[in-house]
C-alpha positions in Angstrom: -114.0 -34.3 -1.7 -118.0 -33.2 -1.7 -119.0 -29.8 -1.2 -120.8 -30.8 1.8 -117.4 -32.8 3.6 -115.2 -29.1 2.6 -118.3 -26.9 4.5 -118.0 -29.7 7.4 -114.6 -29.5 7.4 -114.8 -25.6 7.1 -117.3 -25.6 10.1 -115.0 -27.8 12.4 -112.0 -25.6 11.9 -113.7 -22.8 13.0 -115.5 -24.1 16.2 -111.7 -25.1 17.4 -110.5 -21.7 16.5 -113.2 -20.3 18.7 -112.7 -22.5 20.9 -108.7 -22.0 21.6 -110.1 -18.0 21.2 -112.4 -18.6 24.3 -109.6 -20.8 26.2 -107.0 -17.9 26.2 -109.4 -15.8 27.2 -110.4 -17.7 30.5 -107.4 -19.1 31.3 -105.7 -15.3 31.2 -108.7 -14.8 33.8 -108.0 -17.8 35.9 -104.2 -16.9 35.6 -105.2 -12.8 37.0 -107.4 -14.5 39.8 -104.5 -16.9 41.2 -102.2 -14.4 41.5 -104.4 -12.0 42.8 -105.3 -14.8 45.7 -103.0 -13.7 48.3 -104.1 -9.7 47.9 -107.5 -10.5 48.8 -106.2 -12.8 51.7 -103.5 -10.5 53.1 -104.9 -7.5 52.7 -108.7 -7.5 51.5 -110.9 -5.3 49.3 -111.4 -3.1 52.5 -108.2 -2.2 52.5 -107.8 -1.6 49.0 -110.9 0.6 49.1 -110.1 2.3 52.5 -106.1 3.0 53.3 -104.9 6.3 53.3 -102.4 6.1 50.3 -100.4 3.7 48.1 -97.4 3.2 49.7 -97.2 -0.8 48.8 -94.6 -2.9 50.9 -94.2 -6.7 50.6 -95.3 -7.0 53.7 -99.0 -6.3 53.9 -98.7 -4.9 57.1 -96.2 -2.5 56.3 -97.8 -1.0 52.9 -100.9 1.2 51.8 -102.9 -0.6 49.1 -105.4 1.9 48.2 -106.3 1.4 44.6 -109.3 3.9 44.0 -107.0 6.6 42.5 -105.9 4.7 39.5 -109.3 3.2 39.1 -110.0 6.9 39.1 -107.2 7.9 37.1 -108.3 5.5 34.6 -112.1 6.1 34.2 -111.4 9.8 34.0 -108.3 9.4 31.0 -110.7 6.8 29.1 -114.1 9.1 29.7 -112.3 12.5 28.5 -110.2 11.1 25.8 -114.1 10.0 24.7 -115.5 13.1 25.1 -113.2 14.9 23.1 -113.0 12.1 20.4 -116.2 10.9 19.8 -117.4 14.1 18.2 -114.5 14.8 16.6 -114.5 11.3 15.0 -118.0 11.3 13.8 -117.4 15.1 12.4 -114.5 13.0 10.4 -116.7 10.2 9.1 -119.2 12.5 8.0 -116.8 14.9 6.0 -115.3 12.3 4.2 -118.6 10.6 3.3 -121.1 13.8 2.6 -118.6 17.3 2.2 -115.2 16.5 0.7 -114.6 16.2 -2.6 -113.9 12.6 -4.1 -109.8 13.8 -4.2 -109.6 15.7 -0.9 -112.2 12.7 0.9 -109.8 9.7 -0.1 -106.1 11.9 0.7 -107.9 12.8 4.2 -109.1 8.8 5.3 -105.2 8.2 4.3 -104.3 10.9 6.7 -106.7 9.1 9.3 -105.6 5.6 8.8 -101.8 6.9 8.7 -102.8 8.1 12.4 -104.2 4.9 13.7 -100.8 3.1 12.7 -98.3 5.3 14.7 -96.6 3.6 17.9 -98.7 4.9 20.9 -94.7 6.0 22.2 -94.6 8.2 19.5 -98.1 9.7 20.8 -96.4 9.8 24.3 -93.1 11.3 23.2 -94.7 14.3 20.8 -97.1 14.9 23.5 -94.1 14.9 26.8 -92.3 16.7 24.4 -94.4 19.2 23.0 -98.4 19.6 24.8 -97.0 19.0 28.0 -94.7 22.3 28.1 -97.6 24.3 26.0 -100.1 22.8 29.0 -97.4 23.7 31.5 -96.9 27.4 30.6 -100.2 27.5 30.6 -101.0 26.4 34.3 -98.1 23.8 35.9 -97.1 21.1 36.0 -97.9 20.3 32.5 -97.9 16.4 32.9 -101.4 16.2 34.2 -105.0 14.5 33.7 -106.0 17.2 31.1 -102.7 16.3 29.0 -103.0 12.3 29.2 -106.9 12.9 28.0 -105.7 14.8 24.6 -103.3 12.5 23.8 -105.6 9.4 24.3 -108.2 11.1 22.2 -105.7 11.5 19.5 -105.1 7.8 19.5 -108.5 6.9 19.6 -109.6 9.5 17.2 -108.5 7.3 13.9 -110.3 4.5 15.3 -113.6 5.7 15.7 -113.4 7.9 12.7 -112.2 5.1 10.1 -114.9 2.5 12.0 -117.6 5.1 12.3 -117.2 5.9 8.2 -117.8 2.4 7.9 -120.8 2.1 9.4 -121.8 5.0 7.3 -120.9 3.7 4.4 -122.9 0.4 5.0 -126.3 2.7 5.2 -128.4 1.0 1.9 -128.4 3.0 -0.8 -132.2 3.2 -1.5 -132.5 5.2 1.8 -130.1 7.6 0.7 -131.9 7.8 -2.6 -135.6 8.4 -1.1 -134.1 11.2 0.7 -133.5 12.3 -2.3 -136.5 12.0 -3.9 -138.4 13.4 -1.0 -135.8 16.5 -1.0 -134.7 16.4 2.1 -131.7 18.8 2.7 -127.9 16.8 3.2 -127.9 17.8 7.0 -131.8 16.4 7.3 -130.4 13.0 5.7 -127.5 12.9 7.8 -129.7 13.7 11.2 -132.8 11.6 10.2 -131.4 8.7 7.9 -128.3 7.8 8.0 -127.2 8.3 12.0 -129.9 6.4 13.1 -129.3 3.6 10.1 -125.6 3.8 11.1 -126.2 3.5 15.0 -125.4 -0.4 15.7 -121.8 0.2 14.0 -121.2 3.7 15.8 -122.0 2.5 18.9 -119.6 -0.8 18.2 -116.6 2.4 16.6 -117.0 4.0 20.5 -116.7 1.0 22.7 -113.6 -0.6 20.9 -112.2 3.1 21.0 -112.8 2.7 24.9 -111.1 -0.4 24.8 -107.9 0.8 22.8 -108.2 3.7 25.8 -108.9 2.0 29.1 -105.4 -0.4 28.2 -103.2 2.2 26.7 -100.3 2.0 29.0 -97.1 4.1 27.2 -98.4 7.4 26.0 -100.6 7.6 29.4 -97.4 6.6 31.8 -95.0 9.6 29.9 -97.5 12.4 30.1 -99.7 11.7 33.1 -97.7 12.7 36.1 -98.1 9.3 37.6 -98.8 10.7 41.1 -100.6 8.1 42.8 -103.3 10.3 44.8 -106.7 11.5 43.7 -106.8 14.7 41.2 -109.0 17.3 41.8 -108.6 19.1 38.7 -107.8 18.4 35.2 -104.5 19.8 35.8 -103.4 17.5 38.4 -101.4 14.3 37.8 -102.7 11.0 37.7 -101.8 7.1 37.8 -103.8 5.2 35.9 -104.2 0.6 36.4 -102.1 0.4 33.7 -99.2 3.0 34.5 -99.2 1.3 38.0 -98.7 -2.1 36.2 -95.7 -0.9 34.0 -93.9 1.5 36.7 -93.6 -1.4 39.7 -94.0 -4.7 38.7 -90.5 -4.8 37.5 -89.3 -5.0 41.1 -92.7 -5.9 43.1 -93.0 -8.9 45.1 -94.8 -10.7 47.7 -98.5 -8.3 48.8 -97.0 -5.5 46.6 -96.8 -8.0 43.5 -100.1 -9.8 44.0 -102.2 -6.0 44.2 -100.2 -5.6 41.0 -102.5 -8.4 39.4 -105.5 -7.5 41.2 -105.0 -3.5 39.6 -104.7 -6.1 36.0 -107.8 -8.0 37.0 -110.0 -4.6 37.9 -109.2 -3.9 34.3 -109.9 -7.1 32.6 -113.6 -6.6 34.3 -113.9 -3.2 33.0 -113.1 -4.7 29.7 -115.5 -7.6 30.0 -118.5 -5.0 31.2 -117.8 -2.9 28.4 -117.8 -5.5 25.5 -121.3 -7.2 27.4 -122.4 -3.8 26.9 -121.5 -2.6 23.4 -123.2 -6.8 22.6 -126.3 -5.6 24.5 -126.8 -2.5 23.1 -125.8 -3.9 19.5 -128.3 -6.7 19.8 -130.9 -4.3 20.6 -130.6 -1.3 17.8 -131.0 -4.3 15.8 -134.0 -5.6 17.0 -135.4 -2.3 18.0 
């Protein structure tokens, strides 16, 4: 067989690979829209925007479909748990590529990447177990927006430390080097050089990190509260699309069932917007 028919070959495998990739991905959409159908029919977005509560019945004229508190729920967890993270993770990236010693750098990234393979239930159970009662003797009732945030940064911390040191690492060498030579001080390099090399892959480290957050569902549903109602605090307890998804669907049906899959589909758009934007915002730091 020619080099030319194995590169053909090669070629053709992978176009059907991304092409059964692509397939699952729209017929899991076109899946979320037909069972979502009778929600929009029965009860429409007005209501879903609009009721009083969530109080969800089979009947749609028997139940409260509001869905804006775990929308809310939701943005807030994945917003905070970035907030807190996202500094943290680049602080981490940084250390292990500019500060630490060879020794200490390399037993510290195993530490990291130790962290981004525990089950997100063992995140949930250390932090129901042991932040929730240190939140709650602080101010009650322990379980609350502030607690879900923490733990959410701690599982997204590994991921955009370990992905953010990548992008680090992939800075060329020569700039590093004329740095050097010009004697600019390590913080100056950092600020001036490497960041600003390193930007396309940071911003890539935070969206996937939003990603992992906005569709955790087990760590969030044990130490949120799962109160469906709107917090005004970071102390109160929230529900967020994905704790809503977990806690009924077991024993949903009919209008209740179908909002269940329209709460799935609100998420798959905020997952679509979010990887159009991390492609638009890569594409142009490259260009740029």
């Amino acid at each position: 067989m020619s080099r030319s028919t194995k590169d053909f070959l090669f070629l053709a495998i992978l176009r059907v690979v991304a092409a059964v990739a692509a397939l699952v991905v729209v017929l899991i959409a076109l899946f979320l829209v037909q069972e979502s159908v009778p929600a929009f029919q029965n009860i429409g977005l007005g209501r879903m925007l609009s009721d009083p509560s969530w109080h969800p019945e089979t009947d749609a004229a028997d139940g409260r479909f509001y869905i804006v508190p775990m929308l809310v729920g939701t943005v807030l967890t994945t917003v905070g748990a970035l907030v807190v993270a996202v500094p943290l993770g680049l602080a981490s990236a940084l250390f292990c590529r500019f500060y630490a010693p060879p020794f200490v750098g390399r037993a510290y990234r195993s530490l990291v990447e130790l962290l981004a393979g525990i089950p997100s239930v063992v995140y949930g159970l250390w932090g129901l177990v042991v932040l929730a009662p240190l939140l709650r003797a602080w101010k009650p009732p322990g379980q609350s927006l502030l607690t879900a945030i923490l733990i959410l940064a701690f599982m997204i911390l590994p991921t955009i430390a370990l992905l953010a040191e990548a992008a680090i690492a992939s800075v060329p060498a020569a700039y590093l080097r004329g740095s050097a030579a010009l004697g600019l001080a390590r913080w100056a390099t950092i600020r001036g050089i490497v960041l600003p090399a390193a930007r396309s892959g940071l911003i890539t480290a935070v969206f996937l990190a939003m990603g992992r957050a906005l569709g955790e569902t087990m760590a969030v549903l044990m130490v949120a509260g799962n109160v469906a109602e709107m917090p005004d605090s970071l102390f109160k307890p929230v529900r967020t699309l994905t704790g809503n998804i977990a806690l009924e669907l077991g024993y949903a049906a009919g209008d209740h069932r179908a909002m269940l899959f329209v709460n799935g589909l609100v998420l798959l758009g905020l997952t679509s917007a979010l990887v159009l934007i991390a492609s638009r915002m890569t594409r142009q730091q490259r260009h740029g």
